[in-house]
N, C-alpha and C positions, 0 to 999 in steps of 0.2 A: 769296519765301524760297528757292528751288528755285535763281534765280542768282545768291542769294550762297552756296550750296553749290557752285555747280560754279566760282565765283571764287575760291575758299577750295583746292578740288581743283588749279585751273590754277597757282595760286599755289604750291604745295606741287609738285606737278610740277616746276612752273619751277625753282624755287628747288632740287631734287635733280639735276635737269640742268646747271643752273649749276655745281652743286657740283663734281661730277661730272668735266667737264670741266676743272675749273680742276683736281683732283685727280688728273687724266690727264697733264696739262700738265707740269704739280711733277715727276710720277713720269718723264716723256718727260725732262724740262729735266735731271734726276738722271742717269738712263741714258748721255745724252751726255757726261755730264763723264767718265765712267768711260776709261781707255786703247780702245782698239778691238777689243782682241786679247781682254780680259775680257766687251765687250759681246757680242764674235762667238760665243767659246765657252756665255758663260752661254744668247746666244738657241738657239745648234744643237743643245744637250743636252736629252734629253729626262728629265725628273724620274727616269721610271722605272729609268734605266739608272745612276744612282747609290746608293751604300750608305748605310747612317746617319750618317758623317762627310764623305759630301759626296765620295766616291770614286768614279772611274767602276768598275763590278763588271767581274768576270774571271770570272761567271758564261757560260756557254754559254747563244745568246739564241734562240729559235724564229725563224724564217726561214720567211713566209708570202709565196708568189710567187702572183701575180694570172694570172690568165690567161683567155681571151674565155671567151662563151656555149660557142662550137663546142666547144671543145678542152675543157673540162667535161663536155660531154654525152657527145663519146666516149669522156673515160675513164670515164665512168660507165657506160656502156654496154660498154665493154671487161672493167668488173668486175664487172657484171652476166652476161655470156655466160661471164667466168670465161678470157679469153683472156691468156695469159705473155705477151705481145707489145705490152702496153699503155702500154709506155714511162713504170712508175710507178717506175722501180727509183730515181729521184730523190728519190721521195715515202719510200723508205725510210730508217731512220735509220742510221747508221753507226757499228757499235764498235769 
């Protein structure tokens, strides 16, 4: 009884993997008929940076810059000791 339940399971897997792919396919097969210029733009935009009619916003965006372990630790450490020489005057905002 035990493996015609996990026949029944493979089966159903199967058959959503199938699916699946073949629905990948359509949606791939579709994308390329599109001009290049609409594929490029639609893949480079990110959802968020549009308004409710599908406009890119003229909102002002937060600008979060990466930076190593070291150069963390001293500024953290630089505003910890409370030193002006910390080199955060980036990290302030500008009006």
């Amino acid at each position: 009884m035990l493996q015609v339940l996990y026949l029944t399971a493979f089966a159903i897997v199967s058959f959503l993997v199938i699916r699946n792919l073949a629905m990948n396919l359509i949606a791939l097969s579709r994308s390329e008929m599109q001009p290049p210029s609409a594929r490029k733009r639609k893949a480079n935009l990110h959802p968020e940076l549009l308004d409710e009619d599908g406009n890119v916003t003229d909102e002002p965006l937060l600008v979060i810059r990466s930076t190593n372990l070291e150069e963390a630790r001293e500024r953290l450490d630089a505003l910890y000791r409370g030193d002006s020489d910390s080199g955060d005057d980036d990290l302030q905002p500008s009006l």
